[in-house]
C-alpha positions as CSV (number, residue, x, y, z in Angstrom):
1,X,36.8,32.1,-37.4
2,X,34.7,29.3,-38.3
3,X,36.7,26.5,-36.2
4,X,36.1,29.0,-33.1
5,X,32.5,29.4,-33.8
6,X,32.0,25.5,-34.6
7,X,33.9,25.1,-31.4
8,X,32.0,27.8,-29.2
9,X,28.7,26.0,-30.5
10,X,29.7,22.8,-29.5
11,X,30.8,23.8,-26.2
12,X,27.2,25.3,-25.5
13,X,25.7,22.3,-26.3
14,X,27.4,20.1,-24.0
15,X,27.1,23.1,-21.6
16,X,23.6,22.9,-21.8
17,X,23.2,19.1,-21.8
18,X,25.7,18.8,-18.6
19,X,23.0,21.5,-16.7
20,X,20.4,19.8,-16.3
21,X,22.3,16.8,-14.4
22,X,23.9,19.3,-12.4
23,X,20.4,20.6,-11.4
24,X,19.7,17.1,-10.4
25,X,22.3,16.3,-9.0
26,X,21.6,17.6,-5.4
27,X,17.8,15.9,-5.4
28,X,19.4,12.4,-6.4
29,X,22.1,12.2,-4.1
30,X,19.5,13.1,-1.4
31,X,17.1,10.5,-2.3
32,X,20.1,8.0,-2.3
33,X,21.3,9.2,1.0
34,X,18.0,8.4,2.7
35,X,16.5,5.5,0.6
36,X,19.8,3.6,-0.3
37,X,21.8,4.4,2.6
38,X,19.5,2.6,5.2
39,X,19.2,-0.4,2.8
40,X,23.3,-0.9,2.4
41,X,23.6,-0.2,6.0
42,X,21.0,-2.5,7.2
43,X,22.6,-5.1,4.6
44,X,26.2,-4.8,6.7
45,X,24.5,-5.1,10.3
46,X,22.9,-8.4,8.7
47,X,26.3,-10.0,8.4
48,X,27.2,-9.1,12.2
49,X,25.8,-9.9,15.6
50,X,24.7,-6.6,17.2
51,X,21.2,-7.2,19.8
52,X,21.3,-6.0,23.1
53,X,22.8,-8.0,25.1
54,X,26.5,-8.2,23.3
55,X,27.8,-6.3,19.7
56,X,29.9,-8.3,17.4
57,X,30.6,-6.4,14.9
58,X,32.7,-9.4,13.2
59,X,31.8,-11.4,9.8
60,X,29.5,-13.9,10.6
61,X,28.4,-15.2,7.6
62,X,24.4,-16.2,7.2
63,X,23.9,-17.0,10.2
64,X,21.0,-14.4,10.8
65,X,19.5,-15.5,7.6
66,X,19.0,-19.4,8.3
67,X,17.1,-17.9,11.4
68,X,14.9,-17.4,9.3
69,X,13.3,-20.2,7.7
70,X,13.1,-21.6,11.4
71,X,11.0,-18.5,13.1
72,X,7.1,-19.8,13.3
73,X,6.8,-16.8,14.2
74,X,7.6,-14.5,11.3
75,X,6.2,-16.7,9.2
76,X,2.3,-16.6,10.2
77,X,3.3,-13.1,10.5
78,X,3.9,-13.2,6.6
79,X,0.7,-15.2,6.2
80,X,-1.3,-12.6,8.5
81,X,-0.2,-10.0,6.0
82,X,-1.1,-11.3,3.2
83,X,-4.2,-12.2,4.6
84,X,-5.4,-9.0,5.2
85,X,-3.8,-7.9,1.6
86,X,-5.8,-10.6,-0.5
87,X,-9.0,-9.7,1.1
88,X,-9.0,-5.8,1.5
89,X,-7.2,-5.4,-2.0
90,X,-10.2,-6.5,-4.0
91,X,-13.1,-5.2,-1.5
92,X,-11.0,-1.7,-1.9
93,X,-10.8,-2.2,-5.8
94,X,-14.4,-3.5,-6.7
95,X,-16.1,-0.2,-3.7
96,X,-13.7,2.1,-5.5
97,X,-14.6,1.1,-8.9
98,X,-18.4,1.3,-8.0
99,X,-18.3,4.6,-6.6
100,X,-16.1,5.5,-9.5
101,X,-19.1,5.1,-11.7
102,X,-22.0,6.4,-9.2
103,X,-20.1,9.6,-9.2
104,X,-19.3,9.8,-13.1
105,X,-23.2,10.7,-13.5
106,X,-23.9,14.3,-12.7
107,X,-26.1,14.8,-9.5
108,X,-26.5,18.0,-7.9
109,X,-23.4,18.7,-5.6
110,X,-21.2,16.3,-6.8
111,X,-18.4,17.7,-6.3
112,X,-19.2,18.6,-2.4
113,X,-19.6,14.8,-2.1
114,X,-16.7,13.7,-3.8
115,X,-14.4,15.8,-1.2
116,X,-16.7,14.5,1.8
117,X,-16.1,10.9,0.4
118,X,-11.9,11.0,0.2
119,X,-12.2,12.2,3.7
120,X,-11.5,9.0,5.4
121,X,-8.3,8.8,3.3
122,X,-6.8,12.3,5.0
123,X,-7.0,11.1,7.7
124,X,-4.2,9.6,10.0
125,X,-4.2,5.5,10.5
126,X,-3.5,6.5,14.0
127,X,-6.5,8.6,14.5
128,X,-8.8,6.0,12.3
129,X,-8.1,2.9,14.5
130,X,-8.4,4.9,17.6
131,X,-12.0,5.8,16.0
132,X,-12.9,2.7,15.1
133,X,-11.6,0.8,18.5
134,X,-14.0,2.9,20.7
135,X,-16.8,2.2,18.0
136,X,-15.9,-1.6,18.3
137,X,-15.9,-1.5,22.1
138,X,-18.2,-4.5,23.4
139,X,-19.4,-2.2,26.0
140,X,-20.1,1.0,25.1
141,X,-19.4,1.1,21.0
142,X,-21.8,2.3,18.8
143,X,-21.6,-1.0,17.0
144,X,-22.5,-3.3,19.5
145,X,-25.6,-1.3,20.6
146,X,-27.2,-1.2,17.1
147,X,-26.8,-4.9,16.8
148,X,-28.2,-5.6,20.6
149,X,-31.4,-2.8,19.6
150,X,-32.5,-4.4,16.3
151,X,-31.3,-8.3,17.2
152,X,-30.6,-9.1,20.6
153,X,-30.6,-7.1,24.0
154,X,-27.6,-9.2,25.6
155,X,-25.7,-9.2,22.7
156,X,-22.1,-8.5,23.7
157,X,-19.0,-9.0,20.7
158,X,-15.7,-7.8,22.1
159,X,-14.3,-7.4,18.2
160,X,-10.6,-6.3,19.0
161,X,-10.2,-9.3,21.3
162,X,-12.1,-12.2,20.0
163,X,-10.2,-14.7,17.2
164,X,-13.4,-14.8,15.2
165,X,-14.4,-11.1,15.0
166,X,-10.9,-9.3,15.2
167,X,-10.0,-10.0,11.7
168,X,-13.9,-8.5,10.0
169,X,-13.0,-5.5,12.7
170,X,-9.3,-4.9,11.2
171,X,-10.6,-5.1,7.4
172,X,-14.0,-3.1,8.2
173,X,-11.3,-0.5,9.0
174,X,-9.0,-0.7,6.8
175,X,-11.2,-0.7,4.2
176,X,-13.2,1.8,5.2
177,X,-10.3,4.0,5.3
178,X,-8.5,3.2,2.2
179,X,-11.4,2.4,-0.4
180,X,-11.8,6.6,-0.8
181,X,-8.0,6.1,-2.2
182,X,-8.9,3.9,-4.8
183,X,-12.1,5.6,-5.9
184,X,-10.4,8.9,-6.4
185,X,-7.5,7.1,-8.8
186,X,-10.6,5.3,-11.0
187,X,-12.8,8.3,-10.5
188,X,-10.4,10.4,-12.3
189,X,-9.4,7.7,-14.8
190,X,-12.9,7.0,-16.0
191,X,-13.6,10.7,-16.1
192,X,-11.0,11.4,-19.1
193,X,-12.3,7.7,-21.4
194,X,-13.3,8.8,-24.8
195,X,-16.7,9.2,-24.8
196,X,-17.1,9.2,-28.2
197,X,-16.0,5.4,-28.4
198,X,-18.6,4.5,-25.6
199,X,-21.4,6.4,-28.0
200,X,-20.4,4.7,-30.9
201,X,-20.4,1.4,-28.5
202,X,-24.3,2.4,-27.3
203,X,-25.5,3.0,-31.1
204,X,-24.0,-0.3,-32.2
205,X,-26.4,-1.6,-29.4
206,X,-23.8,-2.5,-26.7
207,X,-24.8,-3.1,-23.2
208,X,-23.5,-1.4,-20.2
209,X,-21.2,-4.5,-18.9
210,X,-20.2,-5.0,-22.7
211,X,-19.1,-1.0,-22.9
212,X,-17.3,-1.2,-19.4
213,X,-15.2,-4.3,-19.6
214,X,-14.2,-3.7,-23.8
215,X,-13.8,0.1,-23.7
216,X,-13.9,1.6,-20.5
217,X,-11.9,-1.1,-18.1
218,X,-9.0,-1.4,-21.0
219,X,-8.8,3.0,-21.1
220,X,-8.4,2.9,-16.8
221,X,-5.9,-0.4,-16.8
222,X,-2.8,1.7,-16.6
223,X,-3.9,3.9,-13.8
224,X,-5.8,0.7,-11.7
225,X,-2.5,-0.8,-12.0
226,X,-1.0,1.4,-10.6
227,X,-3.6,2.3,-7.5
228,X,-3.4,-1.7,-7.0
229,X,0.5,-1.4,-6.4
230,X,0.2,1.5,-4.1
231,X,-2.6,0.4,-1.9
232,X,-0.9,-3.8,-1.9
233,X,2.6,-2.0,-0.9
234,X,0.8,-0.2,1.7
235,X,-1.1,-3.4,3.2
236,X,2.5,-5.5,3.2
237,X,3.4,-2.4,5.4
238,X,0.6,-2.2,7.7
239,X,1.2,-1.2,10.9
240,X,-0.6,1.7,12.4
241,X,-4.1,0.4,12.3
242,X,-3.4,-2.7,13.4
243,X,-1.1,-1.8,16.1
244,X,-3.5,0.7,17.3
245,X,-6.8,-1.6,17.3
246,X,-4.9,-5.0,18.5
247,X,-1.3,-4.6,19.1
248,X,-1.0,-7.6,17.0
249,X,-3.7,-9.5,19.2
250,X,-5.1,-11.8,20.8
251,X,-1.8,-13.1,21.3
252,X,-0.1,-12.7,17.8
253,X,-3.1,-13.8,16.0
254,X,-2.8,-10.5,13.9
255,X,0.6,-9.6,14.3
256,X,1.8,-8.5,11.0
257,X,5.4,-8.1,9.0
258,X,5.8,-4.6,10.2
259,X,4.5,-5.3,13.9
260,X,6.9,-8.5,14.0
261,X,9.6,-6.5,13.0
262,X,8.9,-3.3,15.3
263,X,8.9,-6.4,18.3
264,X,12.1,-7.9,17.1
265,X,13.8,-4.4,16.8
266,X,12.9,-1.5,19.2
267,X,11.2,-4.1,21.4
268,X,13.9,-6.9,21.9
269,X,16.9,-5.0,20.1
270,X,17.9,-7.8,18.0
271,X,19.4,-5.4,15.6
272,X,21.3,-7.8,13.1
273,X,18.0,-10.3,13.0
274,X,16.2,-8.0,12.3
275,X,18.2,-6.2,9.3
276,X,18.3,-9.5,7.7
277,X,15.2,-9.9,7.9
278,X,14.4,-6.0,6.3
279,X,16.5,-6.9,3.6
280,X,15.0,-10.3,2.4
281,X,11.6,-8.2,2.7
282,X,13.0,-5.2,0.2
283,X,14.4,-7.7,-2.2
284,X,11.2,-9.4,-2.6
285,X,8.7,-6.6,-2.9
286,X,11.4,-4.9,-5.3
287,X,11.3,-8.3,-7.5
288,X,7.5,-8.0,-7.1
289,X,6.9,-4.8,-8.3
290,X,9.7,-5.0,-10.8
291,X,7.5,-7.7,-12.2
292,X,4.5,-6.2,-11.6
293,X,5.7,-3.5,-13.9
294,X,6.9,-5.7,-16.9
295,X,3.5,-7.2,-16.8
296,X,1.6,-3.6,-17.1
297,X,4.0,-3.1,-20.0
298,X,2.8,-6.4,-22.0
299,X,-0.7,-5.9,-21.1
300,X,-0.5,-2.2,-22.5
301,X,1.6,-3.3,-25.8
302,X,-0.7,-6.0,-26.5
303,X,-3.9,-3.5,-26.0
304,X,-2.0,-1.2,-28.3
């Protein structure tokens, strides 16, 4: 009686462990269906030559990936991107942290304008650089008047065309769009710092820069890391905005990683170049935020 009841108990046990992968089981093999199915199929179709003109579906070895360190092209496309990511990263971090701290102090209706604020975010990229195209138009934007009534009457920028002013118009909008994202993350991360340590910081006499960078920047590090990843992911990606305001223009002159490959692919139909190309992309932002991780990890054991 007691071996059948040892038995039984056991057998619930491993009933009950085995559930919950059973429960799981349907969500996982969906997320690997649609994330690592494209990724293994697109790594195949690298190793053939399928474009429009002819499909070979035969081995043929690297060739589509020595294309690539001789394409000019994607190449400044790379550098475009990151362009655009090393200057609206930081202006995004350092507006969201700002407002962060604007809105931690009560004010009457705070809460009214912290939902008006995050609105740019909601909205779609689409929609956004449509906006911000007619308010750039040399003719009859917005922008271009203000500047002509307070400067100069025959003052006349066209921003989405000209090499010098396309790249302030792309990051104005981006920017603008994005910067609500990263206030809301630091917004809510401030909000729950101990405020008993930053009493005990004011009565020792600490400062306000001393309090935020030793108590307060250290409590939010997790989450900013985070919000950084997110938002530097999303600007390797770009497409929408750009696409919308320039089409990559003048010329390719802000043609990004996305918009190169969107040309390459559904424009030209170079399907095997441009696999080998998505896959050299995935392995290096997966190594990047792989590494990106481990780092969070040290900074957070050696804060602990």
């Amino acid at each position: 009686m007691t071996i059948a009841t040892d038995f039984g108990s056991r057998g619930g046990i491993l009933a009950e462990r085995n559930l919950k992968y059973v429960l799981i089981a349907p969500a996982v093999f969906i997320i690997l269906l649609i994330g690592l199915y494209p990724i293994l199929h697109s790594l195949v179709v690298s190793f053939q030559d399928v474009s429009a003109l002819f499909e070979n579906y035969d081995f043929v070895g690297f060739m589509n990936y020595s294309r690539l360190f001789g394409d000019e092209r994607l190449w400044y496309a790379m550098l475009h991107t990151l362009v655009i990511t090393a200057i609206a990263l930081p202006i995004e971090l350092v507006l969201g942290l700002l407002m962060a701290q604007l809105f931690l102090d009560k004010m009457p209706f705070r809460q009214v304008m912290v939902a008006l604020a995050i609105i740019p975010s909601v909205l779609s990229p689409v929609v956004v650089g449509a906006g911000w195209r007619l308010m750039f138009d040399d003719r009859y934007g917005p922008i271009n008047a203000v500047i002509r009534l307070l400067f100069n009457e025959r003052f006349s920028l066209p921003w989405v065309v000209d090499p010098i002013a396309v790249y302030p118009a792309l990051l104005i909008t981006e920017v603008w769009q994005w910067t609500p994202f990263m206030f809301l993350m630091l917004y809510a991360a401030l909000s729950n710092v101990d405020q008993s340590l930053e009493e005990a910081a004011k009565i020792d006499g600490a400062g306000y820069w001393s309090i935020f960078f030793k108590i307060a920047l250290p409590a939010i590090w997790p989450v900013m890391a985070i919000a950084l990843i997110i938002r530097a992911l999303d600007l390797v990606r770009i497409f929408d905005i750009v696409w919308v305001l320039t089409r990559g223009g003048p010329g390719t002159f802000t043609e990004t990683i996305s918009i190169y490959l969107y040309q390459r692919g559904f424009r030209q139909f170079e399907t095997s170049y441009t696999a080998a190309m998505v896959f050299v992309i995935v392995i290096v932002l997966s190594v990047l935020v792989i590494w990106c991780l481990r780092r969070m990890e040290m900074t957070g054991a050696k804060s602990r």
